[in-house]
N, C-alpha and C positions, 0 to 999 in steps of 0.2 A: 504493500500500500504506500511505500516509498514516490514521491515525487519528486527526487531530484531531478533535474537536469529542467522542468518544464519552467522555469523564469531564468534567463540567463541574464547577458549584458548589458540590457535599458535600465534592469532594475538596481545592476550595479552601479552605473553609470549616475541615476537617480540617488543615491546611496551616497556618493561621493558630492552631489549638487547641495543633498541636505546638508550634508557635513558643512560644505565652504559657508551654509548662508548662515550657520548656526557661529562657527569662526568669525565672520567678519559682521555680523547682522544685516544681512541682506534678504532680497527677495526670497522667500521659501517657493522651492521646487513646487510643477505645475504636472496636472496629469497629462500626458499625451498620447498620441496615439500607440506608440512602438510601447509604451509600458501598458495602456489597456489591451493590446497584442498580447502580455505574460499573463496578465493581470485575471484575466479574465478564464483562462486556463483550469485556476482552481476551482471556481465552479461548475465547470465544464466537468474537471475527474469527480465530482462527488454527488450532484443530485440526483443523480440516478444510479449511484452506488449503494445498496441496497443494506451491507453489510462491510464493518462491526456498525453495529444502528446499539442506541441508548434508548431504550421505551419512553421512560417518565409517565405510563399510565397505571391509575389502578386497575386492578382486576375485581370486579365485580362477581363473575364466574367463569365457568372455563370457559365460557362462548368469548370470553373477551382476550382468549389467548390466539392473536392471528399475525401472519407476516405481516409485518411493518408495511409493508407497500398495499396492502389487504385494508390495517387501519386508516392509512393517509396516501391515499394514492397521491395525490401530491405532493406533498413533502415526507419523504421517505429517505431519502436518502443523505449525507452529509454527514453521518452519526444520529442524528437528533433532530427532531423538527422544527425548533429554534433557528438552527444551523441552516435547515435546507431551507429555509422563508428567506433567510437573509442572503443566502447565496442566489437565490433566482434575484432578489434585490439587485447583485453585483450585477448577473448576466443584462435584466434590464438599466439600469443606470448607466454602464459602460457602452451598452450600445446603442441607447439614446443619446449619451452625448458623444460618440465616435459611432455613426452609420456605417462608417465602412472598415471596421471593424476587418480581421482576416478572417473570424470563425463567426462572422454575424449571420451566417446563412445555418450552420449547425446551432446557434443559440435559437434563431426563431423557430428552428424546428422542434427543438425541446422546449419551448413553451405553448407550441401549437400544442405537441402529444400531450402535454401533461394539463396546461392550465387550461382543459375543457370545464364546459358548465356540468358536464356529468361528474368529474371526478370533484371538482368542488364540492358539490351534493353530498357527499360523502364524508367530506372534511367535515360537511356543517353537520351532519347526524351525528359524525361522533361528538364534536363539540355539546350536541344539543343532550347527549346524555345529562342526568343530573351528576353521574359519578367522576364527568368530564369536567363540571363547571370550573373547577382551579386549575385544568391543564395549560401550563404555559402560561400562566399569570405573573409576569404583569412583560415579561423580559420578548418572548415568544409572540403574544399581544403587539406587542410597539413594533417590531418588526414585519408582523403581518399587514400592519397597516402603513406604516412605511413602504413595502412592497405594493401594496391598492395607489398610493399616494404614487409612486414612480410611472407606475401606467397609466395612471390619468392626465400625469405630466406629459406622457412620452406621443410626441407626432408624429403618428406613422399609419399605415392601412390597418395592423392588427391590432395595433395596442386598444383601439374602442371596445373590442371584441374581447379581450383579453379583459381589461378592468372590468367590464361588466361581467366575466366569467367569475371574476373573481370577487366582484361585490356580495353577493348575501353573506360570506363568512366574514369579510370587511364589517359590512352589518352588527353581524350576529358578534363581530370582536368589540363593538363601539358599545352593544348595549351590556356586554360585559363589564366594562370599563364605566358605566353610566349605575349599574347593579353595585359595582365594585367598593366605589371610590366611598358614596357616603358611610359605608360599612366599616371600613380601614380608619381605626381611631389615630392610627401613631403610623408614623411613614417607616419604613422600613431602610435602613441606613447601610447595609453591605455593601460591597463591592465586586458582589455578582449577581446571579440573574433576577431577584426577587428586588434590588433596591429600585423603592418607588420615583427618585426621580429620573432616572434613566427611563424606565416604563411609562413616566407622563408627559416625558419630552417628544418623543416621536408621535406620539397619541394628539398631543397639541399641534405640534404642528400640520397632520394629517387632518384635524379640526379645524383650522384656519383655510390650510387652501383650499379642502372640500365641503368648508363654508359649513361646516355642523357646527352651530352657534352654539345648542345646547353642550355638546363636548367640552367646545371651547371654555364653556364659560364657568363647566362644573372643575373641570383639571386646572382654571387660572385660581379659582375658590380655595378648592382643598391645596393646593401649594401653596397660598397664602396662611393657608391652617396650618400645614405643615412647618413652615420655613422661617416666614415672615420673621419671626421673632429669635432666630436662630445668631451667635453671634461667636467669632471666635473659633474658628471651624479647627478642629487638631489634625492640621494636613503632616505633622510631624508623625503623627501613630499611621501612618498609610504608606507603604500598601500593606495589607495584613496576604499571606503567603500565597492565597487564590484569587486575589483578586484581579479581574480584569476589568473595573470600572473605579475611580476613586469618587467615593460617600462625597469630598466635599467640590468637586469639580461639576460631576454630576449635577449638583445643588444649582452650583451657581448658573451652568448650561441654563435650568429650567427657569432658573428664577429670571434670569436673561430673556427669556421667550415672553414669561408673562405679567411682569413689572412693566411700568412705564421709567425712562430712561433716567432721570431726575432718581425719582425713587429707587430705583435701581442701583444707578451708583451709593445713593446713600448708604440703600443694605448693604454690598460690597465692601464697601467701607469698615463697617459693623463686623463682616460676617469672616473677610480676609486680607483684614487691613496690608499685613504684607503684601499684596500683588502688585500696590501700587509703588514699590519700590524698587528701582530699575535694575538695582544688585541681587534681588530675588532671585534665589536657585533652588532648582529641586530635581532630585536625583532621580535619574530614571528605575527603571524594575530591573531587576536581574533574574533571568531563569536557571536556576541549577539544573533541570535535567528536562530538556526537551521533545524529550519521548515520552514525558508525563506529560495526561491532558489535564488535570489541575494545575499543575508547577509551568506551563507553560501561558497559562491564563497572563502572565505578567507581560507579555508581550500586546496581548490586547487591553493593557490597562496602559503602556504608555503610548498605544495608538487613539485610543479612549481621553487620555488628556490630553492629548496632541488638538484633537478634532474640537475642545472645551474651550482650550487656550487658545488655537487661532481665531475662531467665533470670539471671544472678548476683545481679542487685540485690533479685531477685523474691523467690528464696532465703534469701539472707543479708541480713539490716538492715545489719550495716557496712558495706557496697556499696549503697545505697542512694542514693548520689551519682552514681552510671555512670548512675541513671536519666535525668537530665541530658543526658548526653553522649549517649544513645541518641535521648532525642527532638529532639535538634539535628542528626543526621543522618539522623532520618527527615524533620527539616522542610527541610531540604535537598535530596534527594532528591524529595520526593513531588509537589511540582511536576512536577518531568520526566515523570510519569505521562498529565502532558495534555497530547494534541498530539504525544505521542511519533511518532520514524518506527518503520519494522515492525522495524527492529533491536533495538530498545529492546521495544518493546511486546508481543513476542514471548513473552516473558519477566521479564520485571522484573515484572510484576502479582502473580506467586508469590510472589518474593521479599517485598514489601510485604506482602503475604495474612500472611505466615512472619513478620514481625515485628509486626503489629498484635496477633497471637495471641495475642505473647508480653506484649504494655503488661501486663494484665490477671491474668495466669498466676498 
């Protein structure tokens, strides 16, 4: 399950750009075509790789024990189903914004086979079981609708076809999130797949451009519940050993979306008074053993901050030094992209896709 050899010398090449801009402060690297060329690869070897697959369902009885591609004709493949939602993400993203892509013609073909309205159907009954209601909550969720959000974006003859194949679980994910949110007394603060504002962040924005007021306006609510009052954030205790998202980066992402900008800053201020300091440093993740799919999570925590820290600097000019920090843990990171094992490879290509997006924003 090895993937060496399939991202060569763009991505090297990109590797060495981050490094100079993070040295000198300069422009952070841009995605282009020759690296959505590599880039794009990894979700090509995995969503329809069927196995080693991670369930993450209960069983309710033996009728509920079936091939993975049986439960989610869909997303079935990537390890997990988190993993495969986000990997069709990459394949549409990269070739919405590179049409002529080398392998655009094998990408559309795996989303004609797979994101039909029949297999969708399917998604949603399992969803719609009661024993299903928390699958994929909240981490799985944002991504799903990320994914709807990229097809509705995307101008092309099939993408029309395609989002609407893919709407009722888009749906059927929104009223989860709408069930969800007034229930969840206390936000959930990890730095993996459960932490609430990573899961409200993509959900809002998927609220905003598809104009669902109501979403919007229940996930701006409860993050002011949540956060609002938050100050002082311990970026020093992070990253704790699996994480692939940091609890206060996370934070500020969302609270970024749904503050007014005045206000915003001020919470900032409150919540990480260091950022605003242009000597600000912080040390990227280190993976001890990269054939662990835990222990390798640290690679998608400093593509994770990277994607955090450019969105503020992008924003605001006085933050314009995190630019820095951002492209010194992507050029950290973005080696391990080649030659990855399938733990890694799985998934980390997204995350990377998620912060390059962001250099440029």
């Amino acid at each position: 399950m090895n993937i060496r050899g399939i991202i060569s010398s763009a991505l090297l090449m990109s590797v060495s750009l981050f490094t100079q801009a993070a040295d000198n402060n300069a422009s952070s690297h841009e995605l282009s075509l020759s690296e959505a060329n590599k880039l794009v690869e990894l979700p090509l070897h995995c969503v329809e790789t069927p196995y080693p697959y991670k369930t993450g369902i209960i069983l309710g009885s033996a009728d509920d024990l079936k091939e993975p591609s049986v439960l989610h004709p869909v997303f079935y493949g990537c390890f997990d189903w988190h993993s495969a939602a986000h990997g069709y993400w990459s394949m549409v993203t990269l070739l919405r914004q590179f049409p002529d892509l080398e392998q655009a013609d094998e990408v559309k073909a795996i989303l004609k086979r797979n994101l039909t309205a029949e297999k969708v159907a399917r998604e949603v009954d399992f969803f719609s079981k009661d024993i299903n209601d928390s699958f994929e909550r909240t981490y799985g969720w944002a991504w799903l609708l990320k994914l709807s959000d990229e097809l509705h974006s995307w101008e092309d003859p099939m993408a029309k076809d395609l989002a609407a194949n893919l709407q009722p679980l888009a749906d059927l994910i929104v009223e989860r999130y709408i069930n969800f949110l007034p229930r969840l007394v206390y936000p959930v603060r990890v730095g993996e797949h459960t932490n609430t504002a990573f899961g409200l962040s993509f959900a809002y924005d998927y609220a905003v451009n598809q104009q669902h007021t109501g979403l919007q306006q229940l996930i701006a609510k409860r993050a002011k519940d949540y956060f609002l009052e938050d100050k002082n954030c311990p970026i020093g205790w992070e990253p704790s050993g699996y994480d692939f998202l940091s609890p206060c980066l996370e934070e500020i992402g969302l609270m970024q979306r749904v503050l007014p900008k005045q206000q915003f800053l001020t919470w900032l201020d409150d919540f990480m008074p260091q950022l605003a300091d242009p000597e600000f440093s912080l040390a990227v993740g280190e993976v001890g053993d990269r054939t662990d799919g835990k222990l390798v999570h640290l690679d998608g925590l400093n593509f994770s901050r990277a994607w955090n820290l450019y969105a503020l600097a992008n924003q605001y000019p006085q933050y314009r030094h995190l630019r820095k920090i951002a492209d010194k843990h992507m050029a950290h990171s973005y080696p391990n992209l080649i030659g990855d094992s399938y733990e890694g490879g799985h998934w980390l290509g997204s995350f990377a896709i998620q912060a390059l997006n962001q250099t440029q924003q």
